[in-house]
BALUM-993363 format. One record per atom (N, C-alpha, C): residue number from 1; residue in one letter; atom name; x, y, z. Coordinates in steps of 0.02 Angstrom, whole numbers. Each point is the difference from the previous one (the first is absolute). Example, Ala and Ser with C-alpha at 12.3 -4.5 7.8 and 13.67 -1.06 7.14 Angstrom:
<pt k="1" r="A" a="N" xx="660" yy="-284" zz="390"/>
<pt k="1" r="A" a="CA" xx="-45" yy="59" zz="0"/>
<pt k="1" r="A" a="C" xx="45" yy="60" zz="0"/>
<pt k="2" r="S" a="N" xx="-18" yy="53" zz="-36"/>
<pt k="2" r="S" a="CA" xx="42" yy="59" zz="3"/>
<pt k="2" r="S" a="C" xx="-39" yy="55" zz="37"/>
END
This chain:
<pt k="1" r="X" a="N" xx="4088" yy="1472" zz="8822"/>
<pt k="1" r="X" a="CA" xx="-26" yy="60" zz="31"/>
<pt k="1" r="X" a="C" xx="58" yy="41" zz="26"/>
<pt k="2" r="X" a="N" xx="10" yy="79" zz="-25"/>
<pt k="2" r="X" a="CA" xx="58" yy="13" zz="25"/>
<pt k="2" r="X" a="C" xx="1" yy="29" zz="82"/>
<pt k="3" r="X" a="N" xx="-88" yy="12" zz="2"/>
<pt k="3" r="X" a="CA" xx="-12" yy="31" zz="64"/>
<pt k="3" r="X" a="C" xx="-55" yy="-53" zz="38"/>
<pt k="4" r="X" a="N" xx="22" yy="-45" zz="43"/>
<pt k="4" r="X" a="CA" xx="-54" yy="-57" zz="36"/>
<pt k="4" r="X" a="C" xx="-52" yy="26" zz="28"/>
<pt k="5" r="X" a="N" xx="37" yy="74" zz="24"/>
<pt k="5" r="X" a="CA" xx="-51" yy="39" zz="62"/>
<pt k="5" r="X" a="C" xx="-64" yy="30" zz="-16"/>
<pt k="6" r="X" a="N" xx="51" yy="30" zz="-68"/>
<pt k="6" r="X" a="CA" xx="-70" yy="52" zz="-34"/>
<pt k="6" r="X" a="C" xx="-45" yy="-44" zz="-39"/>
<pt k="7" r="X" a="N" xx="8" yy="-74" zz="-22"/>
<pt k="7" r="X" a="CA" xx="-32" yy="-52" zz="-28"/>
<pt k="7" r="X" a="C" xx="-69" yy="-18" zz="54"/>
<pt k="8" r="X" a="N" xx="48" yy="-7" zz="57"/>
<pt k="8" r="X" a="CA" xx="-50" yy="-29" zz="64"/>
<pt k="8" r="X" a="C" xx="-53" yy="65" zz="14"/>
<pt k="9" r="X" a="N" xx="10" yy="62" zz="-7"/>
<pt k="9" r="X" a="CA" xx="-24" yy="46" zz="23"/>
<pt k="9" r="X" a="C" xx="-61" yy="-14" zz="-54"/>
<pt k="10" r="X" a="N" xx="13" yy="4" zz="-64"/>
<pt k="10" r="X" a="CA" xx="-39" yy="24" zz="-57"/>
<pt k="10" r="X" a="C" xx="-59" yy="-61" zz="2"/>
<pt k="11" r="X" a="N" xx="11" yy="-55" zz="25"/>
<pt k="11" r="X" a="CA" xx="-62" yy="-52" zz="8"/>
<pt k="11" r="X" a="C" xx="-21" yy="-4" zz="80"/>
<pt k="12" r="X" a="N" xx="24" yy="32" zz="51"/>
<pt k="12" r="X" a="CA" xx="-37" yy="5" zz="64"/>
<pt k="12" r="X" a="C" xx="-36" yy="63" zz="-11"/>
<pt k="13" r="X" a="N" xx="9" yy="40" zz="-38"/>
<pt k="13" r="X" a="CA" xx="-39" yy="76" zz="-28"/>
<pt k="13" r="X" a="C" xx="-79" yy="-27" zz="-15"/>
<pt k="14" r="X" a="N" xx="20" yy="-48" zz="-58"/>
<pt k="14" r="X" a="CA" xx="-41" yy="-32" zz="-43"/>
<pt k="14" r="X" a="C" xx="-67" yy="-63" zz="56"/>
<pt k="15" r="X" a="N" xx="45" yy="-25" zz="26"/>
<pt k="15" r="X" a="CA" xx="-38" yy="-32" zz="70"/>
<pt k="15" r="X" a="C" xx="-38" yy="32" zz="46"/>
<pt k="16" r="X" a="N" xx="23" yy="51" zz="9"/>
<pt k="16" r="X" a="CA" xx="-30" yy="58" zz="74"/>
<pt k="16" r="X" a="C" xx="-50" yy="38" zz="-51"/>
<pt k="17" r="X" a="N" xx="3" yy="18" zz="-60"/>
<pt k="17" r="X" a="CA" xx="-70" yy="13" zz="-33"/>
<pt k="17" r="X" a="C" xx="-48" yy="-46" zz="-18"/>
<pt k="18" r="X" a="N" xx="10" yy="-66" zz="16"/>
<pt k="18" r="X" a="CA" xx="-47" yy="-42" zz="-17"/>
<pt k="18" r="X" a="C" xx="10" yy="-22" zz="-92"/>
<pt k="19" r="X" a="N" xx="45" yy="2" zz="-8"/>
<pt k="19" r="X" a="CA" xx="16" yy="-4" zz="-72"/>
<pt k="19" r="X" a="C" xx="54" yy="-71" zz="-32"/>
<pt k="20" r="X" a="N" xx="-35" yy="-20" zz="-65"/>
<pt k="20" r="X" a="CA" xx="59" yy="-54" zz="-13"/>
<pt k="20" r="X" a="C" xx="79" yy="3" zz="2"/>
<pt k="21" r="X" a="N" xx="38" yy="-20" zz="30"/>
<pt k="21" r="X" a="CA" xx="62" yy="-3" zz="25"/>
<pt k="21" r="X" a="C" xx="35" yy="-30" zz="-61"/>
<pt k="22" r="X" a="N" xx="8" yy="36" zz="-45"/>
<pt k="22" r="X" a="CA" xx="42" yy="9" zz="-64"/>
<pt k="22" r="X" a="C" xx="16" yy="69" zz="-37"/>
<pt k="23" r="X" a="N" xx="52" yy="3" zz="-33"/>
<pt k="23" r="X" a="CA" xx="10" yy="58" zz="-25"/>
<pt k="23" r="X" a="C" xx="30" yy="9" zz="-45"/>
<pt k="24" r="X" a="N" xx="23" yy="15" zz="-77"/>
<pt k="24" r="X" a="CA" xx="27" yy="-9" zz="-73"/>
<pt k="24" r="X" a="C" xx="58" yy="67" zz="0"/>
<pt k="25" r="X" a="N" xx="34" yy="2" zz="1"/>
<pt k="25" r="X" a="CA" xx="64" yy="30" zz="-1"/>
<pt k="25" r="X" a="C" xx="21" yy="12" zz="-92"/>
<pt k="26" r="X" a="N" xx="0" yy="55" zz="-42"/>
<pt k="26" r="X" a="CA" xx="17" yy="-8" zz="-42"/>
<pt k="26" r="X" a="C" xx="45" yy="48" zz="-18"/>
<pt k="27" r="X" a="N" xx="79" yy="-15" zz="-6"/>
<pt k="27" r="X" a="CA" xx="46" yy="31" zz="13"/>
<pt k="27" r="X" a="C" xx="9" yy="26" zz="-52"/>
<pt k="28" r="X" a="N" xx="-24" yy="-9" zz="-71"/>
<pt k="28" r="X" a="CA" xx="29" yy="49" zz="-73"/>
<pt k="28" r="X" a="C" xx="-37" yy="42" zz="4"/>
<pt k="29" r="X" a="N" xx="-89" yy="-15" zz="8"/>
<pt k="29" r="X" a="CA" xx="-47" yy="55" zz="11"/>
<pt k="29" r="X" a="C" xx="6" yy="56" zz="52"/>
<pt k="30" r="X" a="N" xx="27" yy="-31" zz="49"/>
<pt k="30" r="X" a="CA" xx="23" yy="35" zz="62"/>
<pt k="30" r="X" a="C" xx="-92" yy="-1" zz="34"/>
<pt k="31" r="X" a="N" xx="-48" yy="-70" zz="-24"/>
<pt k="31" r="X" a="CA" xx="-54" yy="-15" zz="38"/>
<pt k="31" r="X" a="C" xx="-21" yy="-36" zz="55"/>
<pt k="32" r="X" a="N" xx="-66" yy="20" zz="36"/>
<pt k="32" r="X" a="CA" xx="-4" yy="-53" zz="50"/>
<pt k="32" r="X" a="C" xx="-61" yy="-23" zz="-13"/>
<pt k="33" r="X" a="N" xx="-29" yy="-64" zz="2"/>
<pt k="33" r="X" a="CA" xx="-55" yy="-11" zz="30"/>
<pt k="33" r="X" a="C" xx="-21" yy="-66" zz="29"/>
<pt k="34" r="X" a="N" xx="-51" yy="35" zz="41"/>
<pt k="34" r="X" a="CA" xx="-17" yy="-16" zz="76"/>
<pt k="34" r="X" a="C" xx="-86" yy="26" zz="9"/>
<pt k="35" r="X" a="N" xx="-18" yy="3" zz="31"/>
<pt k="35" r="X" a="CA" xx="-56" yy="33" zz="46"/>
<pt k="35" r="X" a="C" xx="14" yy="56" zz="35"/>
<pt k="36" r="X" a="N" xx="69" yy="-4" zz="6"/>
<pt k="36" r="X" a="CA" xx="36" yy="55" zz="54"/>
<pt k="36" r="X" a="C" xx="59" yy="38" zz="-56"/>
<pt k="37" r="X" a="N" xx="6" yy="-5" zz="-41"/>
<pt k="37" r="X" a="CA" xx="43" yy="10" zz="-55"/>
<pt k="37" r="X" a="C" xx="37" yy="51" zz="33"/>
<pt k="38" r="X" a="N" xx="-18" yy="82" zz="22"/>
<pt k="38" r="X" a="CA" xx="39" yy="38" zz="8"/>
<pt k="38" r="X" a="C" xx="18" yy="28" zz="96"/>
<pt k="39" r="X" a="N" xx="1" yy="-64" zz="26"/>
<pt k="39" r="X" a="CA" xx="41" yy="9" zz="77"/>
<pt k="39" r="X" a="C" xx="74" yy="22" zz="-28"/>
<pt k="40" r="X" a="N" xx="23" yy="23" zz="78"/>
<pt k="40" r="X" a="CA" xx="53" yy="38" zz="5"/>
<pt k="40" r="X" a="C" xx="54" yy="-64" zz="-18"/>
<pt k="41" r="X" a="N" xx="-2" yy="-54" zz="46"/>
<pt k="41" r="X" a="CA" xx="32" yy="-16" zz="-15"/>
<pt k="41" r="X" a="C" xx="13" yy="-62" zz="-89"/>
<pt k="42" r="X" a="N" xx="-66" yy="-8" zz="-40"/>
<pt k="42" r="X" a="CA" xx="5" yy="-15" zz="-47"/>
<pt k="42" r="X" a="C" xx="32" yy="12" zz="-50"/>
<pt k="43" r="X" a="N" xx="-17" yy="92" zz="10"/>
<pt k="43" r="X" a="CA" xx="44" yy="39" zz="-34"/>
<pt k="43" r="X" a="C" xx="93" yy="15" zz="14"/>
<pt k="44" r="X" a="N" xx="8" yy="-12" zz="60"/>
<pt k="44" r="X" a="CA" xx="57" yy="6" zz="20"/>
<pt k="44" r="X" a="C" xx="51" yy="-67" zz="-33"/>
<pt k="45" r="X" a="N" xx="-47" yy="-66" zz="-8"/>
<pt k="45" r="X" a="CA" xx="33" yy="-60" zz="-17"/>
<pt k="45" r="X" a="C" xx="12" yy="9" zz="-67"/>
<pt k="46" r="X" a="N" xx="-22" yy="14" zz="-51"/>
<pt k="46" r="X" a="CA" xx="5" yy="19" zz="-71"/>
<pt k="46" r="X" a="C" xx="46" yy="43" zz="-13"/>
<pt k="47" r="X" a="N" xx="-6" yy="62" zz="52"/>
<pt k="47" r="X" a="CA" xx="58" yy="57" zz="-25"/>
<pt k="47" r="X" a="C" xx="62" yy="-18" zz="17"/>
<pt k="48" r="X" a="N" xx="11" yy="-39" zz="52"/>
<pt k="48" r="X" a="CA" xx="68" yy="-52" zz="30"/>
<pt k="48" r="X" a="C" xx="38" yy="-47" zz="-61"/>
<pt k="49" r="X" a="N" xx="-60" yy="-36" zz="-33"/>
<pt k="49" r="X" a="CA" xx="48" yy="-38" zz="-51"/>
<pt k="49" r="X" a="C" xx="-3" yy="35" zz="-65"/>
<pt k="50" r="X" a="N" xx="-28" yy="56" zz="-17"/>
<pt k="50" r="X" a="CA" xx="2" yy="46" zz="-53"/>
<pt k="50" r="X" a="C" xx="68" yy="19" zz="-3"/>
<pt k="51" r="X" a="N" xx="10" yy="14" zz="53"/>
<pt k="51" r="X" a="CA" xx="71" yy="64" zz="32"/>
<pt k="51" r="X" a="C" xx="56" yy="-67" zz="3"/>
<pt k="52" r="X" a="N" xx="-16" yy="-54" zz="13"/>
<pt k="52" r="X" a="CA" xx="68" yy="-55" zz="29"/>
<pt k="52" r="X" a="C" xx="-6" yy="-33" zz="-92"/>
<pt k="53" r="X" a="N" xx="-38" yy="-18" zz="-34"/>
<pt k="53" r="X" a="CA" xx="10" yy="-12" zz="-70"/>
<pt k="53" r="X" a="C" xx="51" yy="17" zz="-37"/>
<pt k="54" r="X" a="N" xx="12" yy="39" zz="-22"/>
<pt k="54" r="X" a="CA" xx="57" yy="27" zz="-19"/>
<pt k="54" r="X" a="C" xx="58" yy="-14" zz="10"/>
<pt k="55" r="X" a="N" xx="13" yy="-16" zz="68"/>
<pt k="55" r="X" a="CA" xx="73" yy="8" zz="12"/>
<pt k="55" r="X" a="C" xx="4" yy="-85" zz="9"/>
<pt k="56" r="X" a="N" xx="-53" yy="-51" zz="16"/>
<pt k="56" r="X" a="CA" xx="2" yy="-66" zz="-23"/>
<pt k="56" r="X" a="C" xx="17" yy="-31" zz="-61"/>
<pt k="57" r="X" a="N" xx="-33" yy="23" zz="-49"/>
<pt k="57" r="X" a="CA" xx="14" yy="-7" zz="-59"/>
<pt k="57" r="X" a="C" xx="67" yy="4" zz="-25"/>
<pt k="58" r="X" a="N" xx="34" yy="60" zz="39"/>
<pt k="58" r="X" a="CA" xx="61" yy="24" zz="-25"/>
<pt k="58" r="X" a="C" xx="67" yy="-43" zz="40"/>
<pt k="59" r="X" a="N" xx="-36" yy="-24" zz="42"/>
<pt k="59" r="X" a="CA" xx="63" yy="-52" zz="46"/>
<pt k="59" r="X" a="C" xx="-12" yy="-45" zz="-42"/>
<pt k="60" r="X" a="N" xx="-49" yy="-31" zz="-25"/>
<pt k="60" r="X" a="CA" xx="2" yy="-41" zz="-58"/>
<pt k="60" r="X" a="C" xx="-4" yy="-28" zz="-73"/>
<pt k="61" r="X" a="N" xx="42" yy="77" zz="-6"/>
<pt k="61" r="X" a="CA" xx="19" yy="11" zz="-69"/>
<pt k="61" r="X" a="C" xx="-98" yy="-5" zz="-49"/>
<pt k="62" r="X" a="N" xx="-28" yy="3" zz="10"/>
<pt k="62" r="X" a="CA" xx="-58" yy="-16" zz="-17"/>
<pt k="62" r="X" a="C" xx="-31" yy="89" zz="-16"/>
<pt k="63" r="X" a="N" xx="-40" yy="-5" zz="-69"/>
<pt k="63" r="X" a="CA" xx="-33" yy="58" zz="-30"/>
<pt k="63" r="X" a="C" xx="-62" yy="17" zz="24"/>
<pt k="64" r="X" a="N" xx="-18" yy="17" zz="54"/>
<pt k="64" r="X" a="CA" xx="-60" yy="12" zz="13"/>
<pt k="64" r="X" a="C" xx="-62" yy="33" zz="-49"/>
<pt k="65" r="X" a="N" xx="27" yy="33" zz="-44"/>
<pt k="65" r="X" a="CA" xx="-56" yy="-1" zz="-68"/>
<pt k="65" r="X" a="C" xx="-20" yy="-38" zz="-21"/>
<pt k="66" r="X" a="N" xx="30" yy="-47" zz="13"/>
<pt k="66" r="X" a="CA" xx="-22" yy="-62" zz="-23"/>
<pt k="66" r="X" a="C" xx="-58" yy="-23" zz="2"/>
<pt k="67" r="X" a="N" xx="-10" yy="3" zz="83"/>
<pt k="67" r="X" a="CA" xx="-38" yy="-59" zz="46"/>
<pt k="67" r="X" a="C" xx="-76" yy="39" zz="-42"/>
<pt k="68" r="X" a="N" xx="-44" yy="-53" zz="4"/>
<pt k="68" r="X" a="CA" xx="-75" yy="18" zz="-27"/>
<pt k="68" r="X" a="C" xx="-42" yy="-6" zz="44"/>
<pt k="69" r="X" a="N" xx="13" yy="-39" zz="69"/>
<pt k="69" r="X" a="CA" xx="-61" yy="-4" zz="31"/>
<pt k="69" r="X" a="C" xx="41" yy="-24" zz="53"/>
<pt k="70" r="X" a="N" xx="0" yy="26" zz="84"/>
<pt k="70" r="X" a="CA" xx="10" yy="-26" zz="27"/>
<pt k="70" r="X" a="C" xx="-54" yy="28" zz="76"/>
<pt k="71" r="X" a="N" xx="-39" yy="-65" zz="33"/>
<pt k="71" r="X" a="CA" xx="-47" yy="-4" zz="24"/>
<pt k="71" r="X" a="C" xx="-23" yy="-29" zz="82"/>
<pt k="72" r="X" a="N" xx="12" yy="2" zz="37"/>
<pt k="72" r="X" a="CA" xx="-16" yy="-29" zz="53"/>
<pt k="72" r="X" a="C" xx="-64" yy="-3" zz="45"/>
<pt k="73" r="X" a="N" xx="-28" yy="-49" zz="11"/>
<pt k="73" r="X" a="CA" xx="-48" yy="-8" zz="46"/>
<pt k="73" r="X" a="C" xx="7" yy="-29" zz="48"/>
<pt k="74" r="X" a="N" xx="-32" yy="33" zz="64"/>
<pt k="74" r="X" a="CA" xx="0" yy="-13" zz="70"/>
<pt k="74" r="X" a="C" xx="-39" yy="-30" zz="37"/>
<pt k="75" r="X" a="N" xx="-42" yy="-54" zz="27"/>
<pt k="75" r="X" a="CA" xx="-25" yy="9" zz="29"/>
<pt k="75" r="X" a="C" xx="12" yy="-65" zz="79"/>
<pt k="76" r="X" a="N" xx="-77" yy="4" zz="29"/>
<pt k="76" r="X" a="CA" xx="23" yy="-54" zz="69"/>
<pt k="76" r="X" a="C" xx="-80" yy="-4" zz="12"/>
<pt k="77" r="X" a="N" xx="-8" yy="-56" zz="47"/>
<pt k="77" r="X" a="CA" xx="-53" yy="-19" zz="15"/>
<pt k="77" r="X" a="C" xx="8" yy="4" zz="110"/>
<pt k="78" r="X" a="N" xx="-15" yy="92" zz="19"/>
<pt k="78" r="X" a="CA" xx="6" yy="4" zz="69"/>
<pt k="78" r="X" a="C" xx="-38" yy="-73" zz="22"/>
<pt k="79" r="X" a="N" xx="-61" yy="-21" zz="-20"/>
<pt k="79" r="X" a="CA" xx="-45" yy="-36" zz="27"/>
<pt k="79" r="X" a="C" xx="26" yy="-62" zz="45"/>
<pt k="80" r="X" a="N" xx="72" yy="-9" zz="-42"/>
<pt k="80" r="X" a="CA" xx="46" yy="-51" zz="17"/>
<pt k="80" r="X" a="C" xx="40" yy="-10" zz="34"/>
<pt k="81" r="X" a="N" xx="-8" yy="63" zz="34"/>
<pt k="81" r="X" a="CA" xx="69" yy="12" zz="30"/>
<pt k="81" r="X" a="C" xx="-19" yy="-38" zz="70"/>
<pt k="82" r="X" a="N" xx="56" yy="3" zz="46"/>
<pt k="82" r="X" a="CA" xx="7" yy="-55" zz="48"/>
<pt k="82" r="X" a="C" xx="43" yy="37" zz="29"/>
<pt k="83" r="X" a="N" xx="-17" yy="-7" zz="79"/>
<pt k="83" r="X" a="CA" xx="60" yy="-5" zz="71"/>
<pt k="83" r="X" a="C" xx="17" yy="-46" zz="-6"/>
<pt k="84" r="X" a="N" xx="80" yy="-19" zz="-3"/>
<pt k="84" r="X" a="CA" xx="56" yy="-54" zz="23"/>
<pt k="84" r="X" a="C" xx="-24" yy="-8" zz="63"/>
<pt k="85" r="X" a="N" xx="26" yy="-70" zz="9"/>
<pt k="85" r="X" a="CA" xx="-3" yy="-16" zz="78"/>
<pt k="85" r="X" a="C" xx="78" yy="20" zz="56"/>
<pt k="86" r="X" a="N" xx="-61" yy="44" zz="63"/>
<pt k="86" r="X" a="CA" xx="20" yy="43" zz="30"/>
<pt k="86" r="X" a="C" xx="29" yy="61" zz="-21"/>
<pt k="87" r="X" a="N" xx="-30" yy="49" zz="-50"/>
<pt k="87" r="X" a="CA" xx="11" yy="47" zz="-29"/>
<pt k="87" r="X" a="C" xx="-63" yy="33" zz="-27"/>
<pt k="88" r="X" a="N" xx="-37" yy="20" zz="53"/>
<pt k="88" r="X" a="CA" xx="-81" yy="11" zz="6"/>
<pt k="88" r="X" a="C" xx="-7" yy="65" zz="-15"/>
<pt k="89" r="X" a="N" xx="56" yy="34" zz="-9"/>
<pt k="89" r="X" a="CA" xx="3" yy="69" zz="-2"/>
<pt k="89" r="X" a="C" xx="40" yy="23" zz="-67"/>
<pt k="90" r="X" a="N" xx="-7" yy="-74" zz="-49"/>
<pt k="90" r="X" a="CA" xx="28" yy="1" zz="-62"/>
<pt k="90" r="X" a="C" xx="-52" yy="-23" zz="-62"/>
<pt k="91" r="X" a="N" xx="2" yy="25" zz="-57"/>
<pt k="91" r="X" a="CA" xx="-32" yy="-56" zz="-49"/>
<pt k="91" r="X" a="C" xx="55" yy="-1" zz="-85"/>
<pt k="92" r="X" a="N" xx="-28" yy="-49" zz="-6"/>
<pt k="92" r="X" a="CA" xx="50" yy="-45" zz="-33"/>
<pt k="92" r="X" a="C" xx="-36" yy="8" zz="-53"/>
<pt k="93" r="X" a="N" xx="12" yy="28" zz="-95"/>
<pt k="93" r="X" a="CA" xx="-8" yy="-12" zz="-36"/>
<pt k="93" r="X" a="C" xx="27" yy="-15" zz="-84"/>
<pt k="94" r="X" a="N" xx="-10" yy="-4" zz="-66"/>
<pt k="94" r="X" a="CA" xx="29" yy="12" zz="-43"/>
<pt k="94" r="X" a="C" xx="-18" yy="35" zz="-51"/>
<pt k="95" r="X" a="N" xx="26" yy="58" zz="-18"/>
<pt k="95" r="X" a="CA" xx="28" yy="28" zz="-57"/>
<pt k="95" r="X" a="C" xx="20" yy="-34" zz="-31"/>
<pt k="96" r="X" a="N" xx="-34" yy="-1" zz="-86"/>
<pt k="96" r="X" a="CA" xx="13" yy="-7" zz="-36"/>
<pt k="96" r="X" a="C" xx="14" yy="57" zz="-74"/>
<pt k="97" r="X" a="N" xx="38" yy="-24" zz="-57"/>
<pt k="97" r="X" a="CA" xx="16" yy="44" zz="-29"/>
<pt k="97" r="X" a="C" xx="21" yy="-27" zz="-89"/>
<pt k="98" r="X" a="N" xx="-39" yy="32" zz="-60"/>
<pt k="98" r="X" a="CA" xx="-2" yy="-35" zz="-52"/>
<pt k="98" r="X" a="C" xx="17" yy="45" zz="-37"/>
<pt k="99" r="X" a="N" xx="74" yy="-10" zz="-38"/>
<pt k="99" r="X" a="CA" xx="15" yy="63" zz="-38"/>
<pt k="99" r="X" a="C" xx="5" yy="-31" zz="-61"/>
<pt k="100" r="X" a="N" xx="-33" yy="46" zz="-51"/>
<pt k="100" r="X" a="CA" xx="15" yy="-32" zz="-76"/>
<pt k="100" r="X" a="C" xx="57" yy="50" zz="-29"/>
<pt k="101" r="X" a="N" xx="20" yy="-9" zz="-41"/>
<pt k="101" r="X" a="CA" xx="55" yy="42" zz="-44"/>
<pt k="101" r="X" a="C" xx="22" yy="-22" zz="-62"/>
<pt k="102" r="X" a="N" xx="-5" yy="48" zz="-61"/>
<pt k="102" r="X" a="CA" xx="11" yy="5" zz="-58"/>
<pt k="102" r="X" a="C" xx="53" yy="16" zz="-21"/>
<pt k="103" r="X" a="N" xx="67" yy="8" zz="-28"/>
<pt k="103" r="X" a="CA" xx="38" yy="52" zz="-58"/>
<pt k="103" r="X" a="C" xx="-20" yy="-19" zz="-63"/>
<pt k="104" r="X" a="N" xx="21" yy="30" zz="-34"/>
<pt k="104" r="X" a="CA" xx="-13" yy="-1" zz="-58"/>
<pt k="104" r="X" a="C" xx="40" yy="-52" zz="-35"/>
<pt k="105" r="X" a="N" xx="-9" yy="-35" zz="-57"/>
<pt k="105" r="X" a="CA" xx="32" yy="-55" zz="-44"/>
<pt k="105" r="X" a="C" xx="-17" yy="-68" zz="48"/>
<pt k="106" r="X" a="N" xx="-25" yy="-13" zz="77"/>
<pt k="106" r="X" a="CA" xx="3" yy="-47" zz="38"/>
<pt k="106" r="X" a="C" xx="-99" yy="5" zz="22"/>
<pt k="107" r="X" a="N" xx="15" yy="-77" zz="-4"/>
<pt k="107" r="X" a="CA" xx="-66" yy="-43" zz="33"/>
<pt k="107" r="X" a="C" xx="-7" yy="57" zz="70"/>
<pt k="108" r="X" a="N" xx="-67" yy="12" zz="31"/>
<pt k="108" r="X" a="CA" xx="-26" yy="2" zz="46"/>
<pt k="108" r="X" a="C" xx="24" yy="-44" zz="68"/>
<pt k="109" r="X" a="N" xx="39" yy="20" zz="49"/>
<pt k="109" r="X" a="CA" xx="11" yy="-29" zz="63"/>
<pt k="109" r="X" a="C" xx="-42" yy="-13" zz="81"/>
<pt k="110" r="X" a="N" xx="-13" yy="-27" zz="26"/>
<pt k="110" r="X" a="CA" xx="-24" yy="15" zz="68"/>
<pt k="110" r="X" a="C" xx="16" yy="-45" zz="46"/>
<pt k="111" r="X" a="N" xx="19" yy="18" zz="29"/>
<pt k="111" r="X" a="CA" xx="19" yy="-17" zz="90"/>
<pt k="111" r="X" a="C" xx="-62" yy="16" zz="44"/>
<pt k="112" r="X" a="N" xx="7" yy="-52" zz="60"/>
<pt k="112" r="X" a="CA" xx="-60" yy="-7" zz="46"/>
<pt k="112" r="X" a="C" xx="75" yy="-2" zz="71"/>
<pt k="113" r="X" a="N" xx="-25" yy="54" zz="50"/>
<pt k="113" r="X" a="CA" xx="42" yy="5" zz="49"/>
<pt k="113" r="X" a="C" xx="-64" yy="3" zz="70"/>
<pt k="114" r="X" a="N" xx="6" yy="-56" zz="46"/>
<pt k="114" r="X" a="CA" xx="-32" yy="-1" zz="69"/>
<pt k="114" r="X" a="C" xx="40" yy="8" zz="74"/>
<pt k="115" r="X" a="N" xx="-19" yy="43" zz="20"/>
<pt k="115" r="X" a="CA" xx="30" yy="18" zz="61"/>
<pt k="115" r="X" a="C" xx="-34" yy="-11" zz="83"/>
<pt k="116" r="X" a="N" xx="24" yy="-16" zz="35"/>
<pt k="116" r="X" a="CA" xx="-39" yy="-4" zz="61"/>
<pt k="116" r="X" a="C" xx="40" yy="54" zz="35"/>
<pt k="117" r="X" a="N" xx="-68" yy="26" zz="27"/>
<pt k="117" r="X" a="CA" xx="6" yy="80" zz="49"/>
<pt k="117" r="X" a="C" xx="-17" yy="-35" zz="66"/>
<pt k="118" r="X" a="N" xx="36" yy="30" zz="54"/>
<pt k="118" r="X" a="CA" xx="-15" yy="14" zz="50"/>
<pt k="118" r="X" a="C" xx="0" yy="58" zz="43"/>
<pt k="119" r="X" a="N" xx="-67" yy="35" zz="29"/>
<pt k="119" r="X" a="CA" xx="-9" yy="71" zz="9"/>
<pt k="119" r="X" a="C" xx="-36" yy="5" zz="93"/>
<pt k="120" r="X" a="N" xx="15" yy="21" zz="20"/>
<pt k="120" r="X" a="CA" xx="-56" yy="19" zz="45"/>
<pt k="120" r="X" a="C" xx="-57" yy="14" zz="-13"/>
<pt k="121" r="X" a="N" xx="-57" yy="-24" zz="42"/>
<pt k="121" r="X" a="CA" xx="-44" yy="-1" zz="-6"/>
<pt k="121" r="X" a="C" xx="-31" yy="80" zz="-17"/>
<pt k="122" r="X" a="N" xx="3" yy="58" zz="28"/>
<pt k="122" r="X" a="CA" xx="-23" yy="53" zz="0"/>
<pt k="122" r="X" a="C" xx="52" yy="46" zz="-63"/>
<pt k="123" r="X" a="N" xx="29" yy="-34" zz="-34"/>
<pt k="123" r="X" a="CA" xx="-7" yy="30" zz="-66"/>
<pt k="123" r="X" a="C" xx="-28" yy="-34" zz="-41"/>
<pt k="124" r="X" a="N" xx="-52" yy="-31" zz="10"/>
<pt k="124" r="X" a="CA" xx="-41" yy="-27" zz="-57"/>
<pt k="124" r="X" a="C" xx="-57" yy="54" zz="-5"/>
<pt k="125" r="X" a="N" xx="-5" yy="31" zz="53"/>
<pt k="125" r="X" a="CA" xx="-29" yy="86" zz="18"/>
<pt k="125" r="X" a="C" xx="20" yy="52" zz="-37"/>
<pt k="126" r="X" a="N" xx="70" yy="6" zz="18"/>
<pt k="126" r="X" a="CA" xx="28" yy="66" zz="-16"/>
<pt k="126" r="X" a="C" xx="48" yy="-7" zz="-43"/>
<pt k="127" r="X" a="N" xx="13" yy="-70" zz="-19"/>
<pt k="127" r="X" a="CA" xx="39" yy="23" zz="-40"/>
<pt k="127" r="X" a="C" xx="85" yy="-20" zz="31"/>
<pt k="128" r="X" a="N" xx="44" yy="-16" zz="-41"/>
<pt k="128" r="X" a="CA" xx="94" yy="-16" zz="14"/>
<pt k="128" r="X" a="C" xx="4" yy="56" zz="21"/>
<pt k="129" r="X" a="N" xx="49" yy="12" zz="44"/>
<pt k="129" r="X" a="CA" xx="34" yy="89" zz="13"/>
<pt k="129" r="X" a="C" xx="68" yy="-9" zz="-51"/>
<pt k="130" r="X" a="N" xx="4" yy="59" zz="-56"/>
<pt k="130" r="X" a="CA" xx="76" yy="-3" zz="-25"/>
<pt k="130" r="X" a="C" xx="31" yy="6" zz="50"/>
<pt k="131" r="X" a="N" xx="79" yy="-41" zz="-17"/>
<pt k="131" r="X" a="CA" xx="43" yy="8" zz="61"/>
<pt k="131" r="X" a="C" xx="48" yy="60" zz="-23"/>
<pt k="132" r="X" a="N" xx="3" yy="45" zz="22"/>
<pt k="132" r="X" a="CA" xx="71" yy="37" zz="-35"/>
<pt k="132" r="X" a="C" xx="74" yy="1" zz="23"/>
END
């Protein structure tokens, strides 16, 4: 995930509407889907690695015409989340993250990446504040 924040944002969006807490990222299509497909910040996460693509590829000598499919899904289970002990004013969860990816002449790849968040409690409301 190149952005954790706008990841966390895009499934507490998805939570605070009462909605399944997953979301399909499809970076050649430049698609989303979700239930919530077009939040601000969904859209903001897509146009981030649209725009940072390019110049990845190119640090690693790598043809980005290439690539045929590259895909990520998001999601978390709030239900799970948990206060640490003595940190009542915290909850504790994980992000997870499943990216597949194609080039061309090569087998189909995917990676499975899990993260544990820890947030204050009252942005599970409103939401991470970007920091600038």
């Amino acid at each position: 995930m190149k952005s954790g924040c706008l990841a966390a944002n895009v499934l507490i969006d998805l939570y605070n509407l009462e909605l399944e807490t997953k979301s399909i990222f499809d970076f050649i299509n430049q698609t989303i889907q979700s239930d919530n497909e077009e939040s601000k910040e969904s859209r903001q996460l897509i146009n981030d690695y649209v725009e940072w693509l390019p110049q990845h590829f190119e640090n690693h000598n790598c043809d980005l015409s290439k690539l045929e499919r590259l895909e990520t899904t998001i999601w978390t289970d709030f239900n799970r989340a948990f206060s640490p002990p003595s940190m009542n004013d915290s909850i504790e969860f994980t992000v997870n993250a499943l990216t597949k990816w194609k080039a061309d002449g090569r087998d189909e790849e995917t990676i499975e990446i899990s993260q544990t968040e820890l947030i204050n409690k009252n942005f599970l409301k409103t939401g991470i504040p970007e920091i600038k």
